[in-house]
LUMMAR-125203 format. One line per 2 residues: number of its first residue (from 1); their letters; for each residue x, y, z of N, C-alpha, C. Coordinates in steps of 0.001 Angstrom, whole numbers. Example, Ala and Ser with C-alpha at 12.3 -4.5 7.8 and 13.67 -1.06 7.14 Angstrom:
LUMMAR-125203
1 = as = 13190/-5690/7800/12300/-4500/7800/13200/-3300/7800 | 12850/-2250/7080/13670/-1060/7140/12900/30/7870
//
This chain:
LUMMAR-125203
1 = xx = -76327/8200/-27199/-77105/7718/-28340/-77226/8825/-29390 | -76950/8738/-30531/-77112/9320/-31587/-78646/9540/-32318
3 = xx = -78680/10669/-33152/-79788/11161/-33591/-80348/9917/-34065 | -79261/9024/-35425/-79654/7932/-35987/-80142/6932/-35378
5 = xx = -79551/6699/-33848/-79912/5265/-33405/-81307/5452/-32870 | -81861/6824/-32133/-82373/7194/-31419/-83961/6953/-32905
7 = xx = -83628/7413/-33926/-84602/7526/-35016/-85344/5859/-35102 | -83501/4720/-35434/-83913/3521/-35861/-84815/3059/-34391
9 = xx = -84614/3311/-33585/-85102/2422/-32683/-86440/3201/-32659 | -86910/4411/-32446/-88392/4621/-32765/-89139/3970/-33848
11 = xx = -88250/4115/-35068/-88775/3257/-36044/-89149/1530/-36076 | -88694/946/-35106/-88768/-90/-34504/-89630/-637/-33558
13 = xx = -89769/458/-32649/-91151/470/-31343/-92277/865/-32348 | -92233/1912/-33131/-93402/2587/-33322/-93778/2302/-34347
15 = xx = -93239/1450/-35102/-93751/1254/-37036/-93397/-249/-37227 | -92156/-801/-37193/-92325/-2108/-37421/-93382/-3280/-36465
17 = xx = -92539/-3065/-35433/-93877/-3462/-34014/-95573/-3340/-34506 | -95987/-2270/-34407/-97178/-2216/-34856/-98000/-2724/-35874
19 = xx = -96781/-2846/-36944/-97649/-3273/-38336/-97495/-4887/-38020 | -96581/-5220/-37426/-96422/-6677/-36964/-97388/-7252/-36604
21 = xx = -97658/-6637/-35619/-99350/-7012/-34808/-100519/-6961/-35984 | -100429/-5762/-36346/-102006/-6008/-37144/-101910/-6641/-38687
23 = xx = -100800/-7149/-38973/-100397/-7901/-40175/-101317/-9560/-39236 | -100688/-9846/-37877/-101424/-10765/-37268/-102041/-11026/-36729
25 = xx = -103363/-10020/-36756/-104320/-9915/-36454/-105446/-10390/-38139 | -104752/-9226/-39017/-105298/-9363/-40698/-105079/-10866/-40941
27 = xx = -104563/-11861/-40915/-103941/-13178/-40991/-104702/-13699/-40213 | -105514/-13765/-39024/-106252/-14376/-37932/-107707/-14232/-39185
29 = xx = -108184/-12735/-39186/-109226/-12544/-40101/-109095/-13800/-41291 | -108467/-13721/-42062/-108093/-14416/-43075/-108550/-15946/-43428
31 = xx = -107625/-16314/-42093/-107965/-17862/-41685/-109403/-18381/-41074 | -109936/-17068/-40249/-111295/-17213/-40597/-112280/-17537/-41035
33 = xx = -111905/-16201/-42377/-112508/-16644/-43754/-112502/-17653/-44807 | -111414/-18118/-44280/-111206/-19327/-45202/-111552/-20684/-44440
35 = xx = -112054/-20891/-43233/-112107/-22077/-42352/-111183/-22865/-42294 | -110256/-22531/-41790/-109135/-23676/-41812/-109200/-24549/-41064
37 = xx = -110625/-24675/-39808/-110674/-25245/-38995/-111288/-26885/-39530 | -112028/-26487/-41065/-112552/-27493/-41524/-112046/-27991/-42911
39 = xx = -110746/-27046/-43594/-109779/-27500/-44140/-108224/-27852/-43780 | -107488/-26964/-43739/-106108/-27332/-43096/-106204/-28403/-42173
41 = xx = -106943/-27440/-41142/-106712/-28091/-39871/-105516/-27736/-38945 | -105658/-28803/-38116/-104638/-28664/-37095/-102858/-28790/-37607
43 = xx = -103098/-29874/-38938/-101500/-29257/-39731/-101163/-27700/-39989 | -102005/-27011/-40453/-101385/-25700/-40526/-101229/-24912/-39263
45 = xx = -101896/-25594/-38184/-101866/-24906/-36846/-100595/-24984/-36186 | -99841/-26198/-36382/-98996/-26903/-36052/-98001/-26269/-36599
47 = xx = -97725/-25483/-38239/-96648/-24775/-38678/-97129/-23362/-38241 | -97809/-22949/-38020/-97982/-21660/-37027/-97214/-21753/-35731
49 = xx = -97572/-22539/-35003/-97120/-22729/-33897/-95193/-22887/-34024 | -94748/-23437/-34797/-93354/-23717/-35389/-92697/-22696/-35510
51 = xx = -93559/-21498/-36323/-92935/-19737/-37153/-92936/-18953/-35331 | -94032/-19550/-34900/-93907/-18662/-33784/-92903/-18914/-32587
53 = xx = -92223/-20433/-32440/-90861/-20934/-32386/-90043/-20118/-32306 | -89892/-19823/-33812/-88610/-19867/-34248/-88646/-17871/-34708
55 = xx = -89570/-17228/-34347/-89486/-15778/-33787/-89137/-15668/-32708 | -89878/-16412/-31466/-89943/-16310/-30144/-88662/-16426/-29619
57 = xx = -87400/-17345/-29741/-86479/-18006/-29398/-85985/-16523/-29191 | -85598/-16106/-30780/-84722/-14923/-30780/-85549/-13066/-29797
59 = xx = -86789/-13336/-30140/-87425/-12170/-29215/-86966/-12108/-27905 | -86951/-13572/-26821/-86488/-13711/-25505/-85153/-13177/-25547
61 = xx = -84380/-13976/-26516/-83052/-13380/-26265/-82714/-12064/-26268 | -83223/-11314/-27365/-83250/-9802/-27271/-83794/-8917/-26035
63 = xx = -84975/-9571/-25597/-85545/-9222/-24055/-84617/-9017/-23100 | -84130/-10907/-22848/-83487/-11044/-21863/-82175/-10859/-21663
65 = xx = -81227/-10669/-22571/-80142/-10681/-22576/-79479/-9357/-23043 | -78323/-8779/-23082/-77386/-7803/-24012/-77672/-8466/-25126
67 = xx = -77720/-7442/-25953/-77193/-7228/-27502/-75690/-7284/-27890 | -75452/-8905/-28391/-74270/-8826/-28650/-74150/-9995/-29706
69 = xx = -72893/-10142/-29856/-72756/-11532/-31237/-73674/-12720/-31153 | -73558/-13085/-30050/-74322/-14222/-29589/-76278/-14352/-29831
71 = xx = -76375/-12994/-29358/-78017/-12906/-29899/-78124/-12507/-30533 | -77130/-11590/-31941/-77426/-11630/-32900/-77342/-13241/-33916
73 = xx = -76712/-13543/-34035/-76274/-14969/-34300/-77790/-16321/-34049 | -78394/-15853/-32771/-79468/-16523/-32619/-80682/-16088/-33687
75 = xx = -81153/-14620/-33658/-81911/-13717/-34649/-81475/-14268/-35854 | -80250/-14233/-36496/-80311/-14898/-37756/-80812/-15872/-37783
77 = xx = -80395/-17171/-37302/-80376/-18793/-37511/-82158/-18564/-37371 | -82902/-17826/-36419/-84636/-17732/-36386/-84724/-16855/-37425
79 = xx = -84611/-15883/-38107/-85085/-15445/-39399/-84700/-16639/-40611 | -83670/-17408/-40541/-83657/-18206/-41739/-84848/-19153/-41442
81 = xx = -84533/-19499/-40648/-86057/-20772/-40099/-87481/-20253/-39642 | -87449/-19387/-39430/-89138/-18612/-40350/-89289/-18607/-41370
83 = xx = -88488/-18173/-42462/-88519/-18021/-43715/-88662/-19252/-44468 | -87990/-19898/-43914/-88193/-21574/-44371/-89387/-22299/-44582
85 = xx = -89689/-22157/-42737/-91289/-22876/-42761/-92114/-22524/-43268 | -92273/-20706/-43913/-93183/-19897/-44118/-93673/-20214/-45351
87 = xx = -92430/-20655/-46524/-92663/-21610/-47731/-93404/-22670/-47304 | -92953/-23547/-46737/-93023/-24839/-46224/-94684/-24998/-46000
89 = xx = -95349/-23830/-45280/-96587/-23429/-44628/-97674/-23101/-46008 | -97221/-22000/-46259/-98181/-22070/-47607/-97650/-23294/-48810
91 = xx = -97076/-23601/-48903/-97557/-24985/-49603/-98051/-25661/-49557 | -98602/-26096/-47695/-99273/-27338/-47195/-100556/-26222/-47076
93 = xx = -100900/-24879/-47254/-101858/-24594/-47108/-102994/-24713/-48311 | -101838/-24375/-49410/-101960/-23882/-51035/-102783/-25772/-51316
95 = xx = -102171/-26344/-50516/-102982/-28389/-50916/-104029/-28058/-50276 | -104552/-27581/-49461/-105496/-27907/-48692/-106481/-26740/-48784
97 = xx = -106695/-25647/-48953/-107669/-24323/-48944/-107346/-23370/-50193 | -108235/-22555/-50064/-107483/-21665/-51551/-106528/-20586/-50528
99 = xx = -105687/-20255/-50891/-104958/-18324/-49890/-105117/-17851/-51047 | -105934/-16175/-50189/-106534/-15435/-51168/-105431/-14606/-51810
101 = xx = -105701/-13455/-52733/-104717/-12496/-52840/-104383/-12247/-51353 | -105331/-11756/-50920/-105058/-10663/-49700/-104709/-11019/-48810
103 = xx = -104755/-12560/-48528/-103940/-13452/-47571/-102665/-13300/-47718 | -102223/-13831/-48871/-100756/-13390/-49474/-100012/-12490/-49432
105 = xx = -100726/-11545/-49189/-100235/-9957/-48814/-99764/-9852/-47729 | -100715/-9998/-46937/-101064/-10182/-45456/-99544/-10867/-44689
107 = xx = -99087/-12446/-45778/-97984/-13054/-45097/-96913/-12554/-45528 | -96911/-11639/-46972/-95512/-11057/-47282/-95614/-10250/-45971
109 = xx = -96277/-9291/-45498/-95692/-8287/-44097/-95093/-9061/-43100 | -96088/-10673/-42690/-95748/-11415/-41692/-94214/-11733/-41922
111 = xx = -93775/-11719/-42911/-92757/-12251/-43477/-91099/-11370/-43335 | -91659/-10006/-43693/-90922/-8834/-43754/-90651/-8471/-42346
113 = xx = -91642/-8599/-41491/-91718/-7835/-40295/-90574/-8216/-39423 | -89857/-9440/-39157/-89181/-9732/-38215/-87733/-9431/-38986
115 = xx = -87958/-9779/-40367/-86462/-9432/-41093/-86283/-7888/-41156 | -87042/-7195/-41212/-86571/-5701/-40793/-86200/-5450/-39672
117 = xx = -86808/-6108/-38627/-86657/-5836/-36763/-85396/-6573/-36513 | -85044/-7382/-37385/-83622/-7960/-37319/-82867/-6856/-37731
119 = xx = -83019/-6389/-39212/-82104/-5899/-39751/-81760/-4398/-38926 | -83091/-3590/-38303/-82686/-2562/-37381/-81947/-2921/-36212
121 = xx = -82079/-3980/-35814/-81225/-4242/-34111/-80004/-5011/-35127 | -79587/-5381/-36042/-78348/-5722/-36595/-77516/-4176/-36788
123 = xx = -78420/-3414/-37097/-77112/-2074/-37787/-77628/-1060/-36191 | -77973/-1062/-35544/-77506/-688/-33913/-76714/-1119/-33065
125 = xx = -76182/-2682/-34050/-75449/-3198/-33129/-73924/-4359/-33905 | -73613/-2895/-35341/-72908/-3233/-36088/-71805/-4140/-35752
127 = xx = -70724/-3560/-34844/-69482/-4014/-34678/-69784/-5837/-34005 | -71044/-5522/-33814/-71001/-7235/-32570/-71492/-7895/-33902
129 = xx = -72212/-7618/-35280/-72500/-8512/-36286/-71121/-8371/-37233 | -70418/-7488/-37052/-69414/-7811/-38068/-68235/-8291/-37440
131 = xx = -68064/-9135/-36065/-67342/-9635/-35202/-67150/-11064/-35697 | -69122/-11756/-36197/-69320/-12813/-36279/-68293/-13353/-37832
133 = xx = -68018/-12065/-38256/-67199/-12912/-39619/-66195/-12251/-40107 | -65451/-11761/-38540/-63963/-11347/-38858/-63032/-12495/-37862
135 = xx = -62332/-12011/-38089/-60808/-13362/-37532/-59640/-12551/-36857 | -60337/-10909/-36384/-58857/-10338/-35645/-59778/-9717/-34776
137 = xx = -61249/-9679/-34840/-62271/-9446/-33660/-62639/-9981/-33169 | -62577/-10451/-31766/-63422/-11490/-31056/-64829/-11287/-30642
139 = xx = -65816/-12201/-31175/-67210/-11857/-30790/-67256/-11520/-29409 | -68428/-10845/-28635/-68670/-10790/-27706/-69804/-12426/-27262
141 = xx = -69991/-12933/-26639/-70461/-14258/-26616/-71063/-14344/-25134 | -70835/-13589/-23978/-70816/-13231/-23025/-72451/-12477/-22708
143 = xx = -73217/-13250/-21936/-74482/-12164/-21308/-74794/-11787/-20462 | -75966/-10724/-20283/-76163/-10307/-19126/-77803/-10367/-18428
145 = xx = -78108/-10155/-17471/-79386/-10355/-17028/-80157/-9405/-17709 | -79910/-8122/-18125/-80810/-7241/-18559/-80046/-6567/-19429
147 = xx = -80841/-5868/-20374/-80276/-4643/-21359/-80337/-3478/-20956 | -79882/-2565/-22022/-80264/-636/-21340/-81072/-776/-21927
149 = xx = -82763/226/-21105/-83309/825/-21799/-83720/1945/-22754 | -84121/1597/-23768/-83580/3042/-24569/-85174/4337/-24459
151 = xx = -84394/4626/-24700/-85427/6314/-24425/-86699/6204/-25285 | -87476/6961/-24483/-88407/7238/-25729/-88930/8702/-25663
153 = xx = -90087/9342/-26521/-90132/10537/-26314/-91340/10741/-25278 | -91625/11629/-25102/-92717/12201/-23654/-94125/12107/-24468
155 = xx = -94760/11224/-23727/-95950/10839/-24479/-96501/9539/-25257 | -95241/8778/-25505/-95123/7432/-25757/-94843/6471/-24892
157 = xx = -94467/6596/-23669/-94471/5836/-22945/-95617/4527/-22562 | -96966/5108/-22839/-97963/4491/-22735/-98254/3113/-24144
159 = xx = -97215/3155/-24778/-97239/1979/-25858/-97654/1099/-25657 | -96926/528/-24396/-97081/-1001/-23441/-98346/-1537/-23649
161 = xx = -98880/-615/-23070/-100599/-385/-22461/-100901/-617/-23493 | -101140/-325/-24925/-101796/20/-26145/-101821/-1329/-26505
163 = xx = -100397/-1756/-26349/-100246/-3365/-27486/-101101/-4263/-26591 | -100990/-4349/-25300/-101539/-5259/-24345/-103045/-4941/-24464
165 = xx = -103528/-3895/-24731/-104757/-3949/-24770/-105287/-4676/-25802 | -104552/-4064/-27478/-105059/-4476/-28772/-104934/-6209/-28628
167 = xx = -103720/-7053/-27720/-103871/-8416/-27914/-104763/-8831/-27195 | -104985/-8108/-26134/-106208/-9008/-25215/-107481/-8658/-26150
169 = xx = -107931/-7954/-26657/-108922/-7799/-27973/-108867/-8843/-29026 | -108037/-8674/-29294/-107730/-10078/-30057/-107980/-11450/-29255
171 = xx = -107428/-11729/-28185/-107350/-13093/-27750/-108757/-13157/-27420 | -109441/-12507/-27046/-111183/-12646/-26801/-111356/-13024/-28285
173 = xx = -111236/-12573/-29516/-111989/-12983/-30667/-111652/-14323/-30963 | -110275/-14548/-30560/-109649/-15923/-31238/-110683/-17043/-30229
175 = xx = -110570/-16676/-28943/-111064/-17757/-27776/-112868/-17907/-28384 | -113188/-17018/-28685/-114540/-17085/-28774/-114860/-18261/-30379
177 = xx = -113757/-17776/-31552/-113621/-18370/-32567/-113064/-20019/-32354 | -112443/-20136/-31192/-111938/-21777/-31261/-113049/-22501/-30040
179 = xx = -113824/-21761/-29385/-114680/-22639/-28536/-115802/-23065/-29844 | -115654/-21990/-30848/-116847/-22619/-31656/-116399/-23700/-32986
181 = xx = -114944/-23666/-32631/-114816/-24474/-33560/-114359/-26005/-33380 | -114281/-26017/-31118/-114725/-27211/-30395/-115614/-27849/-30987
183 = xx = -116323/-26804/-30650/-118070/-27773/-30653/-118664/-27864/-31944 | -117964/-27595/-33129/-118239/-27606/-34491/-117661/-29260/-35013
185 = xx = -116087/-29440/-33778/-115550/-30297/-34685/-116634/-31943/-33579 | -116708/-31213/-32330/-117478/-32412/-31865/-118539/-32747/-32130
187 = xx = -119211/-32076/-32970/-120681/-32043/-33741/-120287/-32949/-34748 | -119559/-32578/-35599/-119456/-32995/-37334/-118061/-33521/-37644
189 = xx = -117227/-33685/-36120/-116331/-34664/-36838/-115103/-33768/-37555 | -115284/-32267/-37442/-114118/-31634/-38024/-112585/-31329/-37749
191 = xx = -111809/-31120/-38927/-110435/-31067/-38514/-110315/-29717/-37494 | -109676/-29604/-36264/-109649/-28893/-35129/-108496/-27720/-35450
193 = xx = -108339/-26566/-34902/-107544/-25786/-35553/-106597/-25261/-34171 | -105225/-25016/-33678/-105095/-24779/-32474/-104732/-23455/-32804
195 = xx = -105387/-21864/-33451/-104888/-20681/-33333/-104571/-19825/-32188 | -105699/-20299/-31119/-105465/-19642/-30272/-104253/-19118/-29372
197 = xx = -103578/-20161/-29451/-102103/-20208/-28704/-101271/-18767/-29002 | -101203/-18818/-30619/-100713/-17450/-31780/-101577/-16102/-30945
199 = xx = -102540/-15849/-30131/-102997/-14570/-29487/-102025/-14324/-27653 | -102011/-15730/-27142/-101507/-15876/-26241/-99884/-15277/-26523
201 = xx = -99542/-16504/-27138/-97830/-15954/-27190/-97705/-14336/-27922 | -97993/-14029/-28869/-98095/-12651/-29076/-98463/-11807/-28344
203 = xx = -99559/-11754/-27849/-99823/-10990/-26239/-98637/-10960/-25177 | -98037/-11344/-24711/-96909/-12216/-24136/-96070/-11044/-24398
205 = xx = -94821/-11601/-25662/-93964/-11099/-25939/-93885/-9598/-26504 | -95304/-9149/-26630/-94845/-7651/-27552/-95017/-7113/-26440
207 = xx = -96009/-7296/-25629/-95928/-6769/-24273/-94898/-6620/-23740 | -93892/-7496/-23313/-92683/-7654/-23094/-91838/-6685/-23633
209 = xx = -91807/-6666/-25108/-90874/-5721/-25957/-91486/-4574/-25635 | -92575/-4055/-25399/-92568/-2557/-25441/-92263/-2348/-23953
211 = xx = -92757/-3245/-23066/-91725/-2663/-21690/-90465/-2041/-21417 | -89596/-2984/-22034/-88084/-3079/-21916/-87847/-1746/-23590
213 = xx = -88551/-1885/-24556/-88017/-759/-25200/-88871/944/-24833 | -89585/861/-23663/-90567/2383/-23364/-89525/2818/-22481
//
């Protein structure tokens, strides 16, 4: 492994990863503040649940499989279709609640975050993306049960631990925020919001990623 790859991929565990999380954590705040539980509703819950789809698909594959044409190829087709719904999402939000500035902010990172984590595991893993659109290279298409793990430095190892802690922090606020917004909607009849799921699956998978990348 080279100085460069060795750099991008820290830059990847240690900076994109991170801001990922608390971009969706800032976005949990947000929706909060804005009650979506008694505007949106369960439609915007429903295109949450969709973005987190169509990240997730390609995260497993990167987990579970080699890095090769094939899961890069998947990572694209899920960055175009995040990007999609993500329009798609604030429009049906933009009808229904105000999004603040700072909301907006908040989803440009949500937005950025996976297309950079693409674009670093795309140029670590040049020759298998420039396979997909040559005609004298044959993709690799072929997988395997596990990847290499890549190094990290002495002292970071404990990442794992960190993210798993910060989501289970989170998933207590969200659980505590949707039992009250049970008994809010069985009181008064309100539109129901399903966020919680978005602490679960995120808990889940970054956990996951910092295993396999510590």
């Amino acid at each position: 492994m080279t100085a460069t790859e060795a750099l991008l991929q820290h830059f990847l565990m240690y900076l994109v990863l991170p801001v990922w999380l608390l971009a969706g954590l800032a976005d949990y705040f947000c929706h909060r503040a804005s009650h979506i539980e008694r505007t949106s509703g369960v439609g915007e819950s429903l295109l949450h649940r969709l973005q987190f789809a169509e990240v997730g698909v390609p995260l497993l594959a990167a987990l579970l499989l080699e890095i090769n044409a094939a899961v890069l190829l998947i990572m694209l087709i899920g960055l175009m279709l995040h990007q999609t719904t993500a329009v798609w999402d604030v429009r049906y939000a933009n009808a229904t609640r105000r999004v603040a500035p700072a909301e907006q902010h908040v989803h440009g990172l949500l937005e950025m975050s996976p297309a950079v984590g693409a674009a670093v595991v795309t140029i670590l893993n040049w020759p298998d993306f420039l396979s997909l659109f040559s005609i004298t290279v044959s993709p690799r298409w072929h997988d395997a049960a596990t990847a290499p793990r890549c190094s990290s430095p002495r002292g970071l190892d404990l990442q794992p631990l960190g993210i798993q802690l910060f989501c289970m922090v989170n998933y207590c606020i969200e659980e505590r925020a949707v039992d009250a917004t049970f008994a809010w909607g069985a009181s008064a009849g309100g539109r129901l919001s399903t966020d919680r799921v978005s602490s679960i699956g995120m808990a889940s998978c970054s956990t996951a990623l910092g295993r396999k990348l510590t």
